[in-house]
C-alpha positions in Angstrom: 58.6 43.2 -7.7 62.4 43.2 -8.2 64.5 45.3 -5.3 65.4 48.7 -5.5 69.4 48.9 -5.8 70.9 51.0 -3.3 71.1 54.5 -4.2 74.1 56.5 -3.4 72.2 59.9 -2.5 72.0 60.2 1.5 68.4 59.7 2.8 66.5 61.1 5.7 65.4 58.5 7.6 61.6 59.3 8.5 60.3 57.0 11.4 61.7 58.1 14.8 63.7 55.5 17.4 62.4 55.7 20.9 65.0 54.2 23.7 63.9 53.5 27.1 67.4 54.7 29.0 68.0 52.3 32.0 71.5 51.1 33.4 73.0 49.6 30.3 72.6 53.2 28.9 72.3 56.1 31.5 75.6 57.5 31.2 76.9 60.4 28.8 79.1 58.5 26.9 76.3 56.2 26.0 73.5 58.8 25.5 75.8 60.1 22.9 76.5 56.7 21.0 72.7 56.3 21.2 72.0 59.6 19.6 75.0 59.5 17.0 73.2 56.1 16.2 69.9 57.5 15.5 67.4 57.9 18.8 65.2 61.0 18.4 63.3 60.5 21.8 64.7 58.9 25.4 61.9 57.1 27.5 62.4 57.4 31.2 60.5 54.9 32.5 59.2 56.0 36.1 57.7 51.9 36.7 61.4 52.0 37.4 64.0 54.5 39.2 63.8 57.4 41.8 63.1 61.2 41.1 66.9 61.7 41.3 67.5 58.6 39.0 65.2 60.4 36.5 66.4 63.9 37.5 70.4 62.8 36.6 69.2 60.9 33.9 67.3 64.1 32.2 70.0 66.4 32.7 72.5 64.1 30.9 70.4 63.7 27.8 70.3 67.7 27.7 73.6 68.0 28.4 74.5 66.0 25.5 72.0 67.1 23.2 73.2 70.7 23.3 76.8 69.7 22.8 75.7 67.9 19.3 73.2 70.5 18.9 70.6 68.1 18.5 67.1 69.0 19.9 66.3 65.5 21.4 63.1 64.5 22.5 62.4 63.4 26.5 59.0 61.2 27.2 58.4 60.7 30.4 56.2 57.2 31.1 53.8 57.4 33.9 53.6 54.1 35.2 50.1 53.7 35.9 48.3 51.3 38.1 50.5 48.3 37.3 49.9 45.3 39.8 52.6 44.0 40.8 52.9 40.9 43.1 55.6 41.1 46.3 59.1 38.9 46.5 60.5 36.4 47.0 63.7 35.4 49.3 65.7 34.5 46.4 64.1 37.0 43.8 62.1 33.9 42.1 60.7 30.7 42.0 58.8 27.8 40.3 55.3 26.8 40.1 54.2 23.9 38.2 50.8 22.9 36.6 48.3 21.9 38.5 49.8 22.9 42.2 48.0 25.2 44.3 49.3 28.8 44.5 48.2 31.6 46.8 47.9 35.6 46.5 48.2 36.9 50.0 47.6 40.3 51.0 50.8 42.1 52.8 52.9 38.6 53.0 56.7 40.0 52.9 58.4 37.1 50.8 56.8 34.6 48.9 57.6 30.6 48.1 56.5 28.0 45.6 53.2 28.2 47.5 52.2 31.8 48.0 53.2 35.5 47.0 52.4 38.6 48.8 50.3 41.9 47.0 49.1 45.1 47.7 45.4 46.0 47.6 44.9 49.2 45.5 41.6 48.8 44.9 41.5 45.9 42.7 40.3 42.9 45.2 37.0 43.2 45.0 36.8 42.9 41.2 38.3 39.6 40.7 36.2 36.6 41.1 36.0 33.0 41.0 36.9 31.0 37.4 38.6 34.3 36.3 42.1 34.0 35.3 45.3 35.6 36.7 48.4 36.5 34.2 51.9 37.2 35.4 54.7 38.6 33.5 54.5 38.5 29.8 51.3 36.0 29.9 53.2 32.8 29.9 52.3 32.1 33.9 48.5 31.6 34.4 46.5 30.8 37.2 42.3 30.8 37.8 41.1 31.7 41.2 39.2 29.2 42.9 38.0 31.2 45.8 38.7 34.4 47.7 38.2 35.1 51.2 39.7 38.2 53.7 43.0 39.2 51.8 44.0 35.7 50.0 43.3 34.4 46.3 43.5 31.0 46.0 44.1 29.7 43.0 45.2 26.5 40.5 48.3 26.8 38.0 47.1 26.8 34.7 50.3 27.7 32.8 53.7 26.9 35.2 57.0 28.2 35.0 59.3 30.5 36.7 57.5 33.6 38.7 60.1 37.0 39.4 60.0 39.5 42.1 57.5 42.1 41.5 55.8 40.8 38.0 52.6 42.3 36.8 49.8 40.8 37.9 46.7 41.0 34.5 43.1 39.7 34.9 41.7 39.8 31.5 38.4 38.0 32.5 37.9 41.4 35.4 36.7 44.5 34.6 38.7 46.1 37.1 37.5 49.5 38.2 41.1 51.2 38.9 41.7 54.8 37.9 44.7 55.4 35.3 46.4 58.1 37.8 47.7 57.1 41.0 49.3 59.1 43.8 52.6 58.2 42.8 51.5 59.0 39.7 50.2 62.7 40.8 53.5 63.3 42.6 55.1 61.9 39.2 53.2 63.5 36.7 54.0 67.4 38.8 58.2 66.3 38.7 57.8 65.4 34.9 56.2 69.0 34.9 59.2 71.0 36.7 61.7 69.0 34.4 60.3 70.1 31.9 59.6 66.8 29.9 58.5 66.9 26.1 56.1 63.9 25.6 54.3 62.4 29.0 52.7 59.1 28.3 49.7 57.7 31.0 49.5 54.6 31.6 46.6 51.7 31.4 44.4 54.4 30.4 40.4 53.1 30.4 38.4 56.4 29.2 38.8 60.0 28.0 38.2 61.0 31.9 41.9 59.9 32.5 43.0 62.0 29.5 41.0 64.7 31.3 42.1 63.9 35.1 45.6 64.3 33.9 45.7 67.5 31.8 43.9 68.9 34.9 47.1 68.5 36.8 49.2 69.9 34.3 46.9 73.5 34.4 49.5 76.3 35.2 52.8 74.1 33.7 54.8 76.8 31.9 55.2 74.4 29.1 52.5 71.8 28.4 54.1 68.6 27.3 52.0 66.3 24.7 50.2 63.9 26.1 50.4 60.6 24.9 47.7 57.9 25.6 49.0 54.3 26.1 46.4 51.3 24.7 47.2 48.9 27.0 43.6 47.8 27.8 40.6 45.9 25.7 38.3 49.3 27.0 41.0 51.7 26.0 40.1 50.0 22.5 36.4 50.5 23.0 36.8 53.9 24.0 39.8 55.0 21.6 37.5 57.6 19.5 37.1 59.7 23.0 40.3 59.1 24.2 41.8 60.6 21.3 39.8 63.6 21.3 41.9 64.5 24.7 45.2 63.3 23.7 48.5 64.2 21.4 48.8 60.9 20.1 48.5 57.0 21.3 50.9 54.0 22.3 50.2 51.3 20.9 52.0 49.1 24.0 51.1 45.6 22.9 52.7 43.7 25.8 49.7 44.1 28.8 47.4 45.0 25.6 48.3 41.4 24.2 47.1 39.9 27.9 44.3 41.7 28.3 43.2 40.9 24.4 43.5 37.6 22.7 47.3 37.7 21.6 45.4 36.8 17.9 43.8 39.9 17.7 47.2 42.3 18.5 48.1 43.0 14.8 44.5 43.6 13.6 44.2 46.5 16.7 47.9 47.9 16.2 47.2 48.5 12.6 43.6 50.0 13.5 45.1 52.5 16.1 47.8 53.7 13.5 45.9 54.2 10.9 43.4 56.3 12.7 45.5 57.9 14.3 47.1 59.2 10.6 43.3 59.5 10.2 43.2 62.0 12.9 46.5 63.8 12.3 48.1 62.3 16.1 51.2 60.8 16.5 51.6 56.9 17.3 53.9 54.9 18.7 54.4 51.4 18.3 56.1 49.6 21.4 57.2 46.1 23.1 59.5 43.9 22.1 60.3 45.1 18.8 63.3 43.6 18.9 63.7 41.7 21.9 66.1 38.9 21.2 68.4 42.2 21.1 68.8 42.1 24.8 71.2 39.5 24.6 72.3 38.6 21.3 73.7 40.3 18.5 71.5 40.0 16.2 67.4 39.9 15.9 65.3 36.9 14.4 63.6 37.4 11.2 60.5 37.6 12.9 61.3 40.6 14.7 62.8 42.6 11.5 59.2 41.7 9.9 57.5 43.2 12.5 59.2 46.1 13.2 58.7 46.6 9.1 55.3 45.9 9.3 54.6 49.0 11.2 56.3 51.1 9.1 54.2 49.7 6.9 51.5 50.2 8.9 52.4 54.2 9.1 54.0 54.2 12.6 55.6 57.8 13.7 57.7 56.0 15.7 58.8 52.8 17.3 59.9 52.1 20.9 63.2 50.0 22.7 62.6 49.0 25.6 64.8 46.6 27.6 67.1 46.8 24.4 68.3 49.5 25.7 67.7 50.1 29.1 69.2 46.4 30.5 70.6 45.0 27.0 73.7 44.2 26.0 74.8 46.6 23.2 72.0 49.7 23.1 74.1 51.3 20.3 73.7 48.3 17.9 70.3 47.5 18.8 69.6 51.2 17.1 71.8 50.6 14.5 69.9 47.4 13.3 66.1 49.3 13.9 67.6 52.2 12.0 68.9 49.8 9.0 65.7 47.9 9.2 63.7 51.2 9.5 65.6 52.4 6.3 64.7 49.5 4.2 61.3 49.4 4.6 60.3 53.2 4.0 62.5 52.5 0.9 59.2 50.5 -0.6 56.5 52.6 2.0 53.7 53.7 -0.2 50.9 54.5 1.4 46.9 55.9 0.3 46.4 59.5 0.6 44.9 60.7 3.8 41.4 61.8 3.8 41.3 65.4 4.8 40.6 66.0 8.8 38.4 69.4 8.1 37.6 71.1 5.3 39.5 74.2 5.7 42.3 76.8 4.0 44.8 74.9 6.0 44.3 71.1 4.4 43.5 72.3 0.7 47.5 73.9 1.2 48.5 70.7 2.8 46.9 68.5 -0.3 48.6 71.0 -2.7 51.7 70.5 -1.2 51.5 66.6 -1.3 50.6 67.0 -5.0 53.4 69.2 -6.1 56.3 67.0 -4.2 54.8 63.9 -5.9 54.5 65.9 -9.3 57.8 67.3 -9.2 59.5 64.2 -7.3 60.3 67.0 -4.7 63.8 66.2 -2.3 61.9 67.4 0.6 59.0 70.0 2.3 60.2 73.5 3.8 58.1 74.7 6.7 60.1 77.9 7.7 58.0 78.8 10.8 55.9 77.3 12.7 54.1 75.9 16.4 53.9 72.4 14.8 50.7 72.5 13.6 51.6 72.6 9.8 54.5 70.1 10.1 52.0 67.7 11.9 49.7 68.1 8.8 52.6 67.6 6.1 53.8 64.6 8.5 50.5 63.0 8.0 50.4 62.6 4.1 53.9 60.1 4.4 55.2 61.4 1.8 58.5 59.8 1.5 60.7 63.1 1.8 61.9 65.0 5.2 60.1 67.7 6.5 62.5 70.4 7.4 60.4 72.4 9.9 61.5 75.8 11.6 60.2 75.7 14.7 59.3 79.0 17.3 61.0 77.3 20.5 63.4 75.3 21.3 60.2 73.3 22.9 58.5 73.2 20.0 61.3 72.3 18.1 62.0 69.1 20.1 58.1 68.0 20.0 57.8 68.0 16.3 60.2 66.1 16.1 57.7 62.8 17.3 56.0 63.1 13.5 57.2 60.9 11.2 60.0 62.9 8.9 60.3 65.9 10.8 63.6 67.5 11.1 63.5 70.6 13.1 65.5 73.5 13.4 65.2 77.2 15.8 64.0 79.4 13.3 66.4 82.4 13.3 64.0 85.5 12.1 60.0 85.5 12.8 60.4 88.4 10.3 62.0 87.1 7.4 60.6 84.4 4.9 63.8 84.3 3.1 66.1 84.2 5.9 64.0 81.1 7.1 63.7 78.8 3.9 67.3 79.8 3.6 68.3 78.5 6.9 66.3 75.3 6.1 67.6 74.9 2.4 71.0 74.8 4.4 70.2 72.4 6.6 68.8 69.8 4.1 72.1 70.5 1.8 74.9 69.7 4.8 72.5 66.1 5.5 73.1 65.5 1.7 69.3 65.6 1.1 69.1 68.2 -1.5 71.4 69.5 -4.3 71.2 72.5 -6.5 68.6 71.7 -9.5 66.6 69.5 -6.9 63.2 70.8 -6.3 61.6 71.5 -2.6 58.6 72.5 -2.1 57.9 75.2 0.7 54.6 76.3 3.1 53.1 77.4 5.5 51.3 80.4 7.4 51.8 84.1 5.9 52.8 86.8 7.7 55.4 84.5 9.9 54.4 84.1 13.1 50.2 83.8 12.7 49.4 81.1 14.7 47.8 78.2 13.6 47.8 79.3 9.5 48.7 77.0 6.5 48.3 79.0 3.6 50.5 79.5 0.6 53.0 76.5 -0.9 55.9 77.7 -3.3 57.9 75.2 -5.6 61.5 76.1 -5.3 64.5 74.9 -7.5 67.5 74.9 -5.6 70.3 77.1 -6.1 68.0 79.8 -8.0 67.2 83.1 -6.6 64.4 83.4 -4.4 
C-alpha cells in the first residue's frame, strides 16, 4: 500500500498523551511546554511524593491550564500495595548468579547478602521453589526456605538491586487487598483536590472497584475511576471488574512479571478492544518510549509499539519516567504526538457492535454512517454529561469530536476518549448558540472550512440527561 502524502489541511490529533509530572517537569514553565506540546492528562504519581508535593503540583497544572484556557485533565495514581524491598547504605548493590541472598524482615540497610522488607501481609503466601522478581523482572531469585521473618533464597538472574524496588512473586497467589491505608488517606486528598481520573492500583477483583467507590460516597464530584491490570487475576476477572469501573490501564510493566512477558501483546490488545467493546476508556502505559529518558531519540522498536496501540484502538497512552525524571519531557511529547499522528493517518478500524439496543446507539450508528457517507470534517455534540461523546468516541471514526460539555468537570473528563475536544457550553437553552460555539472552535484549529460537512447530535431538549436522539448533517457556512 503506497503512503499517504502529507496533507496540508491541519488535523486533530485523536489519541490523548498522558505525562507522569515528576522533578524534570513539576514546574510552570514546564507544565506549559508540556501542554503547548500536546499532553491532555498529568499523572501524579502518589508511589512517589508527599501530599504537599502533589498538592503544589495540582495547583500548578490548574494554574496554567486556565491561563491557556485549556481544560486539562488531572489522574491521580493510587499506588497500591506495591512491595517494595528496604536500602541499602550506598542506594545499591550487586548480586551475582548463583550466591545466596536473603529477605529479612525490618533489617535497616541491606548488602550483597541481605535486604530488609516490610510485612503487609504478604509472608505467609510465598513458599518454597516460588520465584521472587525485582525491578523490571531482570533480577530473579527462588526461595529455598522461610523461617520467622527471613526468605532465603538462590540468585537466579543477577545484576544490580536499587533502593526500594518492587518485589513480584508470580508463582504466589498473594492474598493482599488493592487499597491500603495510605491508600485510604490517599484516595480522601485526591477527593478534596478535586482530581479528574483516579486510577487503583494492583487491582485483583470487582470488590476493590467496589471498596474504593465506597470511599468516594459523599465527594462533591466523583472522579472516574480507572482500573489498573497489573495482575494475571485482574485478567481472569476483567468482565467484573469493568462492570465497576470508568475504564482500565493496561500497565504492562508488573502485568509483564506477573504474566509470561510472551503473552503481553495478546492481553493488551484483548483489554482494548473490549474495552471499545464496552464503550470504557483505556489506557495503554510503560515504557512506551523509554529510551526517551536519556536520549534524544526513541528506537524503532518503541515507535512500533506505541503505533501498535493505536492500532490496537488505545484512548490514550501514558509517559512515565519520560517525563517525570527524563531528560527533555517536551520532546518526548513531541515525538509520541508525531508518532501518534502518523499512525491514526492509516487507523481503520471494524465497526463496533452496538452495547444495547436502544434510541441512543441506533443515533450513534447513524451518525457514524453519515460522517463516513459524507466524508464529514468532524462530529458536533453541543451539550452534553459525556455520555454521548463517549458513544461517538467509541466508533474511531477518524474525525474530532467537538463536545460541549455542562461543567467545567465534565468538560475535562471527556476529554480521556479518543478525539474528544471539549469546550463549556455557553447556553443549556439554545441549540444554535451551541453548534455555533462548536463550529467556531473547529474553524480557529483549522479542522473545518465553509463547504465542509459536520455532522451534529445528541439529546433534544438540551439539557435531558443521558439522551442521544436526533443527528443533523450540516454544511458549513449555510444557515442553520
Amino acid at each position: 500500500m503506497p503512503l499517504t502524502p502529507p496533507s496540508t489541511t491541519p488535523r486533530a490529533r485523536l489519541t490523548r498523551i498522558i505525562a507522569t509530572v515528576g522533578p524534570a517537569s513539576e514546574s510552570p514553565t514546564e507544565i506549559e511546554r508540556l501542554i503547548t506540546a500536546g499532553v491532555e492528562v498529568f499523572r501524579l504519581n502518589f508511589s512517589h511524593g508527599t501530599h504537599e508535593f502533589h498538592r503544589a503540583t495540582y495547583d500548578t497544572i490548574r494554574s496554567v491550564a486556565a491561563k491557556l484556557g485549556n481544560p486539562i485533565v488531572i489522574l491521580q495514581d493510587i499506588s497500591g500495595p506495591k512491595i517494595r524491598i528496604g536500602e541499602f547504605a550506598g542506594g545499591e548493590t550487586k548480586v551475582a548468579v548463583g550466591s545466596p541472598f536473603r529477605l529479612i524482615e525490618g533489617l535497616k540497610f541491606g548488602n550483597s547478602e541481605s535486604v530488609g522488607f516490610t510485612d503487609t501481609g504478604w509472608f505467609e503466601d510465598v513458599k518454597s521453589g516460588h520465584r521472587v522478581v525485582l525491578g523490571d523482572g531482570n533480577i530473579v531469585f527462588v526461595i529455598n526456605e522461610k523461617s520467622g521473618g527471613e526468605i532465603a533464597c538462590t540468585v537466579t538472574a543477577g545484576g544490580v538491586i536499587r533502593s526500594k524496588w518492587g518485589l513480584n512473586f508470580p508463582d504466589s497467589a498473594l492474598t493482599l487487598g488493592a487499597i491500603t491505608d495510605k491508600d485510604r488517606d490517599d484516595i480522601r486528598f485526591g477527593l478534596e483536590l478535586g482530581v479528574d481520573l483516579m486510577a487503583l492500583s494492583f487491582v485483583q477483583s470487582a470488590a476493590d472497584m467496589l471498596e474504593a467507590k465506597k470511599l468516594m460516597e459523599g465527594a462533591s464530584t466523583i472522579p472516574f475511576l480507572i482500573a489498573k491490570i497489573e495482575r494475571g487475576q485482574a485478567v481472569d476477572n476483567i468482565d467484573a471488574i469493568l462492570d465497576e469501573s470508568d475504564g482500565l490501564m493496561v500497565a504492562r510493566g508488573d502485568l509483564g512479571i506477573d504474566l509470561p512477558m510472551e503473552k503481553i501483546p495478546t492481553v493488551q490488545k484483548m483489554l482494548i478492544a473490549l474495552c471499545r467493546k464496552r464503550g470504557k476508556a483505556v489506557i495503554t502505559a510503560t515504557q512506551m518510549l523509554e529510551s526517551m529518558t536519556t536520549s534524544p531519540r526513541p528506537t524503532r522498536a518503541e515507535v512500533t509499539d506505541v503505533a501498535n496501540a493505536v492500532y490496537d484502538g488505545t484512548d490514550a497512552v501514558m509517559l512515565s519516567g519520560e517525563t517525570a525524571v527524563g531528560s527533555d519531557p517536551r520532546l518526548v511529547v513531541e515525538t509520541m504526538a508525531n508518532i501518534l499522528m502518523e499512525a491514526e493517518s492509516h487507523l481503520l478500524l471494524p465497526t463496533p457492535d452496538r452495547i444495547e439496543d436502544s434510541v441512543e446507539e441506533a443515533v450513534v450508528d447513524a451518525t457514524a454512517v453519515l460522517v463516513r457517507d459524507l466524508e464529514a470534517k468532524a462530529v458536533l455534540v453541543p451539550y452534553t454529561g459525556g455520555s454521548t461523546a463517549a458513544r461517538i468516541s467509541r466508533q474511531r471514526l477518524g474525525v474530532p469530536v467537538i463536545a460541549g460539555a455542562r461543567t467545567e468537570a465534565a468538560a475535562r473528563r471527556m476529554k480521556l476518549y479518543s478525539g474528544v475536544y471539549t469546550l463549556i457550553s455557553p447556553s443549556q437553552s439554545s441549540w444554535l448558540v451551541n453548534i455555533g460555539a462548536a463550529l467556531d472552535f473547529a474553524k480557529r484549529r483549522g479542522w473545518v472550512k465553509d463547504g465542509d460537512i459536520v455532522v451534529a447530535t445528541g439529546g433534544f431538549p438540551l439539557g435531558k440527561v443521558g439522551a442521544t436522539n436526533f443527528v443533523r448533517a450540516i454544511k458549513v457556512g449555510e444557515e442553520l
